[in-house]
Backbone atoms as SQL, in Angstrom:
CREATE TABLE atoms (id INTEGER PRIMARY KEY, chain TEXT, resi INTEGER, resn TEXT, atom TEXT, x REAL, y REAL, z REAL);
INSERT INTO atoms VALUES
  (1, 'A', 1, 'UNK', 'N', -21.942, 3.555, 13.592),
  (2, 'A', 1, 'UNK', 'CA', -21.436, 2.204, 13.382),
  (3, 'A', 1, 'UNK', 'C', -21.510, 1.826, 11.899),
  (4, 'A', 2, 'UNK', 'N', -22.660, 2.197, 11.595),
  (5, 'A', 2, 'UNK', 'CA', -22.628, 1.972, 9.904),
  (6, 'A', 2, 'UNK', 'C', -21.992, 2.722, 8.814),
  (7, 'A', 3, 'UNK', 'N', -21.568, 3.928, 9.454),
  (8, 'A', 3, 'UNK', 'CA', -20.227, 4.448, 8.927),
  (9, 'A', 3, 'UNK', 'C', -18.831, 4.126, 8.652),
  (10, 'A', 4, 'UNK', 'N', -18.880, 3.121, 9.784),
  (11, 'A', 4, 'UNK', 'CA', -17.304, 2.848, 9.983),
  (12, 'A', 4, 'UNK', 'C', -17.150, 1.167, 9.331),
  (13, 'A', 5, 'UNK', 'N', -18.478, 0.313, 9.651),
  (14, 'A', 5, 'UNK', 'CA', -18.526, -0.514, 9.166),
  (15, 'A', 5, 'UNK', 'C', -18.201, -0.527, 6.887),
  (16, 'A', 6, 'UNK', 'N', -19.148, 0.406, 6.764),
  (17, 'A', 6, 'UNK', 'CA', -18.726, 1.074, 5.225),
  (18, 'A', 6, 'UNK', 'C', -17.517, 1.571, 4.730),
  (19, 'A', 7, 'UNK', 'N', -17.119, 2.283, 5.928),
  (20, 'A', 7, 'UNK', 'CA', -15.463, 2.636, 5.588),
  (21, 'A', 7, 'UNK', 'C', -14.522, 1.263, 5.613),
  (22, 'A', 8, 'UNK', 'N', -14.444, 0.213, 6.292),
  (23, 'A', 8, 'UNK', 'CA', -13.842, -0.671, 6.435),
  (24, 'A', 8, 'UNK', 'C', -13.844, -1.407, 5.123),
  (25, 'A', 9, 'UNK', 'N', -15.071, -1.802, 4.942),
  (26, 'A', 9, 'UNK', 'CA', -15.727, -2.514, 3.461),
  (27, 'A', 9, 'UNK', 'C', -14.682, -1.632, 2.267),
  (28, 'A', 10, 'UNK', 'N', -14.997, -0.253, 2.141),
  (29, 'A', 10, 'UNK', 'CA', -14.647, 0.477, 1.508),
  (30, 'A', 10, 'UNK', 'C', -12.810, 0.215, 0.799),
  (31, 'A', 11, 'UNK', 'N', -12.538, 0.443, 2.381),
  (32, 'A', 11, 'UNK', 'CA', -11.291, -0.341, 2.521),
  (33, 'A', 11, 'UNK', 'C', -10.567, -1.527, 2.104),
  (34, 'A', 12, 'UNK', 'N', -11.168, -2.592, 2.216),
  (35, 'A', 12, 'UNK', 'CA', -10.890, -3.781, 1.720),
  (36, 'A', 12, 'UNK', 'C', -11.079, -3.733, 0.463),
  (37, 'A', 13, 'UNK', 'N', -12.329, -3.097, -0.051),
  (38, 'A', 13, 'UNK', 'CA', -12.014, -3.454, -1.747),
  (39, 'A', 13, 'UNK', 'C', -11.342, -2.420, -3.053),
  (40, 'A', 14, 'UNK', 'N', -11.000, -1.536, -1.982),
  (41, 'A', 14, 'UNK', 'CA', -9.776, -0.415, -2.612),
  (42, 'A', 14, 'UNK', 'C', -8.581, -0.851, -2.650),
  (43, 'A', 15, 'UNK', 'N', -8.588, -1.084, -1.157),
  (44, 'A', 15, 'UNK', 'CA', -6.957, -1.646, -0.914),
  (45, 'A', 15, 'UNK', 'C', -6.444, -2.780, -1.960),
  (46, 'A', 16, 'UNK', 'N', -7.304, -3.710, -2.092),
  (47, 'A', 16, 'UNK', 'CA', -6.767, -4.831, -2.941),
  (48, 'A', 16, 'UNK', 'C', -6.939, -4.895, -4.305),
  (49, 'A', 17, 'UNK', 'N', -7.507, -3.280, -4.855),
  (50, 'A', 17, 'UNK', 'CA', -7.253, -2.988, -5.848),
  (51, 'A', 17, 'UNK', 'C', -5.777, -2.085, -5.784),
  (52, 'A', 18, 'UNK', 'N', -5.039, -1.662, -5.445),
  (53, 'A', 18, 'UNK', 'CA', -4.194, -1.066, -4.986),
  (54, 'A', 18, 'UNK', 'C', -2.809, -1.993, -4.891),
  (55, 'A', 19, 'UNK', 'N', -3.260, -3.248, -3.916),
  (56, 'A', 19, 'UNK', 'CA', -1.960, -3.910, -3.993),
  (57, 'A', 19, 'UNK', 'C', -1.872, -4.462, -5.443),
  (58, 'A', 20, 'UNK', 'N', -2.808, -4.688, -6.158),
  (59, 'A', 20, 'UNK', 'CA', -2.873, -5.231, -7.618),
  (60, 'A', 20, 'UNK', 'C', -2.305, -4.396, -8.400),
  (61, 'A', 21, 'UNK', 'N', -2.491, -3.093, -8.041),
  (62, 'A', 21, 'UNK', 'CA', -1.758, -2.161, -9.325),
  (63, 'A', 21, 'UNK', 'C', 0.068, -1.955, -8.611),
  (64, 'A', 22, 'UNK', 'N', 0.061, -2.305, -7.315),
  (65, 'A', 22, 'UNK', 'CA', 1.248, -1.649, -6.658),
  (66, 'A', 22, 'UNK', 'C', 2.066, -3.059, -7.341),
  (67, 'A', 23, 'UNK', 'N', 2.109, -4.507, -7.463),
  (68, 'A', 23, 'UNK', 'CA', 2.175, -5.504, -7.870),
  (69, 'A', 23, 'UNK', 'C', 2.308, -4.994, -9.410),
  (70, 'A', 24, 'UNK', 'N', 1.646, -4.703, -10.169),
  (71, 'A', 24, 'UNK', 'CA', 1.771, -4.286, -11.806),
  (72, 'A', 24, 'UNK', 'C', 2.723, -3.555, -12.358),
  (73, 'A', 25, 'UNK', 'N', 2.934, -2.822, -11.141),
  (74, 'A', 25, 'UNK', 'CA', 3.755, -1.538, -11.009),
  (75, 'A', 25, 'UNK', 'C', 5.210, -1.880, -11.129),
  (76, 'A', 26, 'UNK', 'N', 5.232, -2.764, -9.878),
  (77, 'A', 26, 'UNK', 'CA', 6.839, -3.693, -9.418),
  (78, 'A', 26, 'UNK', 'C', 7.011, -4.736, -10.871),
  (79, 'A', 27, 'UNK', 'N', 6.277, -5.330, -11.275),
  (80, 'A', 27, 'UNK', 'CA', 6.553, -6.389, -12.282),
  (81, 'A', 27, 'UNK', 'C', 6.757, -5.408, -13.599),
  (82, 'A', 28, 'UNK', 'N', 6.182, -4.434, -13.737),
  (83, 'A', 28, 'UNK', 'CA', 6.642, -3.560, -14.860),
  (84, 'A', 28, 'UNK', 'C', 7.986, -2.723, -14.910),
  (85, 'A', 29, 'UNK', 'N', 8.835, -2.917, -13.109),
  (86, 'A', 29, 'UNK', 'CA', 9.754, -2.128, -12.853),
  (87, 'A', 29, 'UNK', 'C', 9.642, -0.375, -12.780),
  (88, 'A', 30, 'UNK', 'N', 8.827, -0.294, -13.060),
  (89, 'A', 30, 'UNK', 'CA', 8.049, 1.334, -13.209),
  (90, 'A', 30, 'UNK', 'C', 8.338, 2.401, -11.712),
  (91, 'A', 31, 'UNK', 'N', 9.168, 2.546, -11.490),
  (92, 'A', 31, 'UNK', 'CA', 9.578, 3.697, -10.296),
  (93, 'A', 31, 'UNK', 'C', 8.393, 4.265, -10.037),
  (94, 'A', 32, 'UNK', 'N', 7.944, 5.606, -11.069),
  (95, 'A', 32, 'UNK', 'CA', 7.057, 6.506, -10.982),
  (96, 'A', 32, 'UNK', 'C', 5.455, 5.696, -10.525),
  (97, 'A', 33, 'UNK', 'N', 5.218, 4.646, -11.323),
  (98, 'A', 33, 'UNK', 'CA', 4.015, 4.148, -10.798),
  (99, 'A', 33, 'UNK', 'C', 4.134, 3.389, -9.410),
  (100, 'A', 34, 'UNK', 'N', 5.178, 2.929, -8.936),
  (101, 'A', 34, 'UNK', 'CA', 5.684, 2.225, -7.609),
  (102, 'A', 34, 'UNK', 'C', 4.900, 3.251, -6.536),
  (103, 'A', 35, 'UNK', 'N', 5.837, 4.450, -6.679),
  (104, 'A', 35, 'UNK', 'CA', 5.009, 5.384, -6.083),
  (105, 'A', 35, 'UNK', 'C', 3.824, 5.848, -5.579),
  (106, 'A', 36, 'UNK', 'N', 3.482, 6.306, -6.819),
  (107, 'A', 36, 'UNK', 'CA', 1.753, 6.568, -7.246),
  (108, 'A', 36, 'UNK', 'C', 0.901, 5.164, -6.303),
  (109, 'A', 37, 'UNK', 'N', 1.276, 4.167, -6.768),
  (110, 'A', 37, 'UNK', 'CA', 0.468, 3.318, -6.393),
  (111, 'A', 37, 'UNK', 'C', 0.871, 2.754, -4.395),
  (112, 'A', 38, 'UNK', 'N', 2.005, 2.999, -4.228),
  (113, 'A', 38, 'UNK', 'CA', 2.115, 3.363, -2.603),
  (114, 'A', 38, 'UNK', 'C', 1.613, 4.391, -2.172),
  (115, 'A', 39, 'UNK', 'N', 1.634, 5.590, -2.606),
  (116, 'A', 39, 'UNK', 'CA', 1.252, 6.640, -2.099),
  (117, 'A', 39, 'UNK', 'C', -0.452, 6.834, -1.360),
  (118, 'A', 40, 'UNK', 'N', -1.193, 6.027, -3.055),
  (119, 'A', 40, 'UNK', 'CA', -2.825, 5.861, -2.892),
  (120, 'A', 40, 'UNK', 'C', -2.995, 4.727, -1.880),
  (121, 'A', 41, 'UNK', 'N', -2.262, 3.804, -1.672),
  (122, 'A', 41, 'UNK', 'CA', -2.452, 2.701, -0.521),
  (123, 'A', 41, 'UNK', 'C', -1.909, 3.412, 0.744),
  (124, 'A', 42, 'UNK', 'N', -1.040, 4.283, 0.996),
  (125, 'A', 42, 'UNK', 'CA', -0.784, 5.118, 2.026),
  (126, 'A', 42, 'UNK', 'C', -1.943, 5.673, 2.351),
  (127, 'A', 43, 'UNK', 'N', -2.298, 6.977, 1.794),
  (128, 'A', 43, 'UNK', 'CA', -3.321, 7.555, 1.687),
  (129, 'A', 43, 'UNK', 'C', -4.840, 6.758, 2.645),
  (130, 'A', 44, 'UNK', 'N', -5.275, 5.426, 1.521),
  (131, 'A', 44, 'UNK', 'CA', -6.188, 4.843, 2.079),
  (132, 'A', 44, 'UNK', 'C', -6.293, 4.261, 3.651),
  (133, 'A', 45, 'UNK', 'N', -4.880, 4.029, 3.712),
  (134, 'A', 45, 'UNK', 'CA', -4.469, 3.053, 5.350),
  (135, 'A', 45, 'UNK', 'C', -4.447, 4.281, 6.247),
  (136, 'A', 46, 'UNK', 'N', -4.226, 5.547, 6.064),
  (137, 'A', 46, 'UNK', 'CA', -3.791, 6.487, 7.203),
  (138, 'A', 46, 'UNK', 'C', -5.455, 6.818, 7.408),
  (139, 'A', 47, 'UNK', 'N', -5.933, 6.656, 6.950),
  (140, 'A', 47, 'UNK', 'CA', -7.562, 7.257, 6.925),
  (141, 'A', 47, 'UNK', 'C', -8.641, 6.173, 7.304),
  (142, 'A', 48, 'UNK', 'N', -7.863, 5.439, 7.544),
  (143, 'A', 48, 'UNK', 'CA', -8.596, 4.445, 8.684),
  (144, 'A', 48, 'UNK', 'C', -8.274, 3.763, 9.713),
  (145, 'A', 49, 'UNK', 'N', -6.999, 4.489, 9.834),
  (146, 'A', 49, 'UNK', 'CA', -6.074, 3.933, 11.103),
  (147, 'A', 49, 'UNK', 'C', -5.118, 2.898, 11.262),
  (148, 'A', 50, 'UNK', 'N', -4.817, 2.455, 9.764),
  (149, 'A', 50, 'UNK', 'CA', -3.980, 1.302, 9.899),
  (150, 'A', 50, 'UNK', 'C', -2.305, 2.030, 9.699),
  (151, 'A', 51, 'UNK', 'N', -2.154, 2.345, 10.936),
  (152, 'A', 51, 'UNK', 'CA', -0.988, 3.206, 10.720),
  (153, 'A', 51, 'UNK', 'C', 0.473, 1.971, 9.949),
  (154, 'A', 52, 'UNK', 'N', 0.496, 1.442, 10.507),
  (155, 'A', 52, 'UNK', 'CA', 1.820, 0.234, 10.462),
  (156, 'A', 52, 'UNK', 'C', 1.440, -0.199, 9.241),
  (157, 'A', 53, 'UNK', 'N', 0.653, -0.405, 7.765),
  (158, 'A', 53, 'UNK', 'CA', 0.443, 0.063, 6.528),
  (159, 'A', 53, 'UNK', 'C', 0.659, 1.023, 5.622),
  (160, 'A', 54, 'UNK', 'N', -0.237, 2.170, 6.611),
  (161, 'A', 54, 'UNK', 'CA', 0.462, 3.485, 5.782),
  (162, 'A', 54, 'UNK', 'C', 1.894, 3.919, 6.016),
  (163, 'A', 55, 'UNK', 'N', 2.494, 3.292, 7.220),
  (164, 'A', 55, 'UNK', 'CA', 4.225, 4.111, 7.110),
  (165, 'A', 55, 'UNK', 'C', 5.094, 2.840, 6.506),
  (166, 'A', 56, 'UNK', 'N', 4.643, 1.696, 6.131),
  (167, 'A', 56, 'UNK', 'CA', 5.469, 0.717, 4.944),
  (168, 'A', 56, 'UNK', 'C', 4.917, 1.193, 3.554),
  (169, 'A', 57, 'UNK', 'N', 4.191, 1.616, 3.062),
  (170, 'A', 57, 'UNK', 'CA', 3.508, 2.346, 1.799),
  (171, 'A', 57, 'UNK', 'C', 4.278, 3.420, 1.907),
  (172, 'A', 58, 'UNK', 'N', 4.477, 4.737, 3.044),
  (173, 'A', 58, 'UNK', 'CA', 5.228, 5.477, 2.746),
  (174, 'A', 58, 'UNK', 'C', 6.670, 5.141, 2.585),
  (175, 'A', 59, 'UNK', 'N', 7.781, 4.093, 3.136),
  (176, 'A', 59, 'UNK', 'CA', 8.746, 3.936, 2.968),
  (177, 'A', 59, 'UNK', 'C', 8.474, 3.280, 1.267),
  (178, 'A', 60, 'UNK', 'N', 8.096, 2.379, 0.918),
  (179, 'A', 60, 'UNK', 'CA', 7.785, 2.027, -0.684),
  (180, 'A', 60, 'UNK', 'C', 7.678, 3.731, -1.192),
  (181, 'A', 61, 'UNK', 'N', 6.973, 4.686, -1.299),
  (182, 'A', 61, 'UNK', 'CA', 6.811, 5.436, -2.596),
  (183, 'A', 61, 'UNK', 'C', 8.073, 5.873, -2.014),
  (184, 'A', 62, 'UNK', 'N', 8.958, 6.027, -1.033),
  (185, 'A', 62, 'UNK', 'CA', 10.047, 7.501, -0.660),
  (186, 'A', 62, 'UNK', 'C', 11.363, 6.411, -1.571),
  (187, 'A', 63, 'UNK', 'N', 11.057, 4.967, -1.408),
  (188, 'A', 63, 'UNK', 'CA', 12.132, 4.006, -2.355),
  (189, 'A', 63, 'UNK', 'C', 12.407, 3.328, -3.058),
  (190, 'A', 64, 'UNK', 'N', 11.214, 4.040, -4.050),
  (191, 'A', 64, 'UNK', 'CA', 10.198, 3.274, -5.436),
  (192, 'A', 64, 'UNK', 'C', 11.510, 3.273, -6.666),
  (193, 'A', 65, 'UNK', 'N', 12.493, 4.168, -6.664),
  (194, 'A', 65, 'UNK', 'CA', 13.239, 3.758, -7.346),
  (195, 'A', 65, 'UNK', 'C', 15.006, 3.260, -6.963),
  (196, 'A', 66, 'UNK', 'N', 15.074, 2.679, -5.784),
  (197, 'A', 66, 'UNK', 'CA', 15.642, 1.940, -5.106),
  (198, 'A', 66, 'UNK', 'C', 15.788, 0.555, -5.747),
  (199, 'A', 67, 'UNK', 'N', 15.957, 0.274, -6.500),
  (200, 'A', 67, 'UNK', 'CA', 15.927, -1.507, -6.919),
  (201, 'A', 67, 'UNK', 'C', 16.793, -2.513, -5.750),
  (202, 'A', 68, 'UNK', 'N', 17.585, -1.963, -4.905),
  (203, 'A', 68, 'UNK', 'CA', 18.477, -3.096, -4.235),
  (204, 'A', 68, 'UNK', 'C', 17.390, -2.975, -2.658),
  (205, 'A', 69, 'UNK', 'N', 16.873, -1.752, -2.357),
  (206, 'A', 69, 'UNK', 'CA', 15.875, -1.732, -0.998),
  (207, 'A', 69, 'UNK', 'C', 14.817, -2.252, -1.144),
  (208, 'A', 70, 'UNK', 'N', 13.977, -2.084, -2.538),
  (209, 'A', 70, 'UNK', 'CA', 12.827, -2.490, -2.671),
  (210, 'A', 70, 'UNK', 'C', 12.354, -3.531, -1.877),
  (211, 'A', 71, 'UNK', 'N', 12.676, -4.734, -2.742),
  (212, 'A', 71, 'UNK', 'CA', 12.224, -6.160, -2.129),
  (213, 'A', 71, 'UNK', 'C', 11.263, -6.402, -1.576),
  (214, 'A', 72, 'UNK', 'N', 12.766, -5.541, -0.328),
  (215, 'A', 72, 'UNK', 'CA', 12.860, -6.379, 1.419),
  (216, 'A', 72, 'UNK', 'C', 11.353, -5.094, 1.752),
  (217, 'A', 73, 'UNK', 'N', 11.279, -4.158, 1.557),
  (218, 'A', 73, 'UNK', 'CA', 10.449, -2.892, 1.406),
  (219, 'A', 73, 'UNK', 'C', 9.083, -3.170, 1.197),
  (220, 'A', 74, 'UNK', 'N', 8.916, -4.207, 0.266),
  (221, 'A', 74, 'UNK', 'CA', 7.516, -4.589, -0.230),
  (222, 'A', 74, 'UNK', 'C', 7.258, -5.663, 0.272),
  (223, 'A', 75, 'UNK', 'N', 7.945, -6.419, 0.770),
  (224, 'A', 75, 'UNK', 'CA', 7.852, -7.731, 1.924),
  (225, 'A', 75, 'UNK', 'C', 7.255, -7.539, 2.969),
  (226, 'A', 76, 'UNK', 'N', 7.947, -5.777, 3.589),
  (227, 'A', 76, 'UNK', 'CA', 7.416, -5.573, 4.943),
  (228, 'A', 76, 'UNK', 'C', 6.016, -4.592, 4.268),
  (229, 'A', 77, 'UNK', 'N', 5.930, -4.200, 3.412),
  (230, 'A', 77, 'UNK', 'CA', 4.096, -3.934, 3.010),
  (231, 'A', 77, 'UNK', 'C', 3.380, -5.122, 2.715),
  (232, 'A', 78, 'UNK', 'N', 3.693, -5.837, 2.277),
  (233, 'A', 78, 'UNK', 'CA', 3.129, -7.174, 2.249),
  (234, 'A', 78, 'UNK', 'C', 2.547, -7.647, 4.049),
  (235, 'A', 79, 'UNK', 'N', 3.368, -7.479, 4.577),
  (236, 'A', 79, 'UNK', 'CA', 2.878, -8.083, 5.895),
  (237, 'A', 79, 'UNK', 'C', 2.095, -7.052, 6.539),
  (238, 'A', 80, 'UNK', 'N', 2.396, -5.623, 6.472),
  (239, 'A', 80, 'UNK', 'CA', 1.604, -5.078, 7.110),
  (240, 'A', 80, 'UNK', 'C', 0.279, -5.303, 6.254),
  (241, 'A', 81, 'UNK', 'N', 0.088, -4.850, 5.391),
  (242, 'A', 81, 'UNK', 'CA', -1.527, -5.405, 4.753),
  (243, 'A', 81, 'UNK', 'C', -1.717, -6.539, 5.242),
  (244, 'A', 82, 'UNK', 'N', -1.352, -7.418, 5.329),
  (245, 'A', 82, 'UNK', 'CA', -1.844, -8.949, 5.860),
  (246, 'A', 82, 'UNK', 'C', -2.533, -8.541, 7.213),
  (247, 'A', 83, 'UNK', 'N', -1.845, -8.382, 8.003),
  (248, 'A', 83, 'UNK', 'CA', -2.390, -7.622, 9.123),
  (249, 'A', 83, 'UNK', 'C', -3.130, -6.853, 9.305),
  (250, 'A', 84, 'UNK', 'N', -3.065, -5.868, 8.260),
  (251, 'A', 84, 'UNK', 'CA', -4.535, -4.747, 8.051),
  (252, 'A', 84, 'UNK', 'C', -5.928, -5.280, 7.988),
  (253, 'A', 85, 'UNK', 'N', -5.826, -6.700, 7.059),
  (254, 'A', 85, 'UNK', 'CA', -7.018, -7.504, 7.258),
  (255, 'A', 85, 'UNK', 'C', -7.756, -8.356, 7.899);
């Protein structure tokens, strides 16, 4: 229990370092870091089960340099993180 409780914790204060850089990323217009920084929020969400996170993180890095999909793309990662928490 105190494993999972730590992983969760763990979770929360990665992740929202993550949407901060994925956010830095988008306001800098930066494709390559769009990515990078979906990919590591993918990464983190599949490894604790927040599946419906990690497959909007994976659609963000697969359409990080998409400017007309984006958006709507980071809207629906936006909500799934909301939900993750």
């Amino acid at each position: 229990a105190d494993l999972v409780i730590r992983s969760l914790k763990l979770f929360e204060t990665h992740s929202r370092e993550a949407m901060l850089r994925l956010a830095g990323a988008v306001k800098a217009r930066d494709p390559k870091e769009i990515a990078s920084a979906a990919h590591a929020l993918k990464s983190m969400s599949f490894n604790i089960g927040a599946k419906a996170l990690g497959e909007a993180c994976a659609r963000v890095e697969r359409s990080a340099a998409d400017a007309a999909r984006l958006p709507a793309l980071l809207k629906g990662l936006r909500s799934a993180y909301a939900a993750s928490m």
